[in-house]
C-alpha positions in Angstrom: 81.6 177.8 88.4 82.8 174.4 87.2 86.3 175.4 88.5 84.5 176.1 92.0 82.8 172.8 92.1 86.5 171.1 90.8 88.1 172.7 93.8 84.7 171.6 96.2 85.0 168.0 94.6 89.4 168.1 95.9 88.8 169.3 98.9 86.1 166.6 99.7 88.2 164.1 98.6 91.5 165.5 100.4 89.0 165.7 103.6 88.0 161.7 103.5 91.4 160.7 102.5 92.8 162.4 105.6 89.9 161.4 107.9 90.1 157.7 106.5 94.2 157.4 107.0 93.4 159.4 110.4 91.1 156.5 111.3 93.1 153.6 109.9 96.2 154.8 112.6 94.2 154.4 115.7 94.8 150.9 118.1 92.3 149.4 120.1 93.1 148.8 123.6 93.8 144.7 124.1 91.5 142.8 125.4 92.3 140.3 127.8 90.3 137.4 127.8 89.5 135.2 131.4 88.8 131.8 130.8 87.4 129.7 133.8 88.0 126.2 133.7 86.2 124.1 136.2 87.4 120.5 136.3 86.2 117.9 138.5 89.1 115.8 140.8 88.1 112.4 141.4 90.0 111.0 144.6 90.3 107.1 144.6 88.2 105.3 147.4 91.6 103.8 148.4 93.3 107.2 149.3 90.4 108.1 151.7 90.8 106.2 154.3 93.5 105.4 156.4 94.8 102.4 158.3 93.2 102.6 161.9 95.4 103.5 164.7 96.0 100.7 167.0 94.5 100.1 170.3 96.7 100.5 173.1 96.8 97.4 175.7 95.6 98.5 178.9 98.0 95.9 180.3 101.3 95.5 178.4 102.9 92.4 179.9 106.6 93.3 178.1 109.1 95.3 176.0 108.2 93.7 173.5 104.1 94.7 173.4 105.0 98.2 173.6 107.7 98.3 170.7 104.9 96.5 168.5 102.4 98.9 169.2 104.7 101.3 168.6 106.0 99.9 164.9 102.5 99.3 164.3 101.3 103.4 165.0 103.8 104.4 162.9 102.7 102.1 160.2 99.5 104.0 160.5 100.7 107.5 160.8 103.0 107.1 157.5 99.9 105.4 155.2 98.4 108.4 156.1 100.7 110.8 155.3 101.5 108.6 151.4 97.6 109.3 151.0 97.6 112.4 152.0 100.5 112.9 149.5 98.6 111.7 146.5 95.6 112.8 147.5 97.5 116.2 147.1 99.0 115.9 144.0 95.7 115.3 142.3 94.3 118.1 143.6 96.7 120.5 143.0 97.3 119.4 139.1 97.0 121.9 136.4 
């Protein structure tokens, strides 16, 4: 009888050894963790606005008028276009 128990007593042991290493082998699948970020761009007052396009003359009395209205809407398109730019960069920061 007490060799019965002795062999009950090993084989319970044998069976929780193997069941614990068993256990002890097994991975869990990686979790991947999504972390949203929400940041707030602040745009400078200056980059909103643009310089106004000029007013064409209804009566252009030379050359001369036409070439400055001319130099002058291309000042305005290109201060647009160097706010638009930074305005860009900013928002598109990481």
């Amino acid at each position: 009888m007490k060799a019965m128990k002795l062999i009950a007593w090993q084989v319970l042991i044998s069976v929780f050894l193997v069941l614990s290493m068993l256990t002890s082998c097994t991975t869990t699948p990686p979790k991947t963790v999504v972390q949203v970020v929400e940041r707030k761009v602040e745009v400078p007052r200056s980059l909103l606005t643009c310089t106004d396009e000029p007013v064409a003359g209804s009566i252009w009395l030379k050359e001369r008028d036409v070439a400055r209205y001319l130099v002058k809407l291309a000042e305005a398109g290109q201060d647009c276009r160097v706010k638009l730019a930074a305005v860009r960069r900013l928002v598109e920061q990481k």
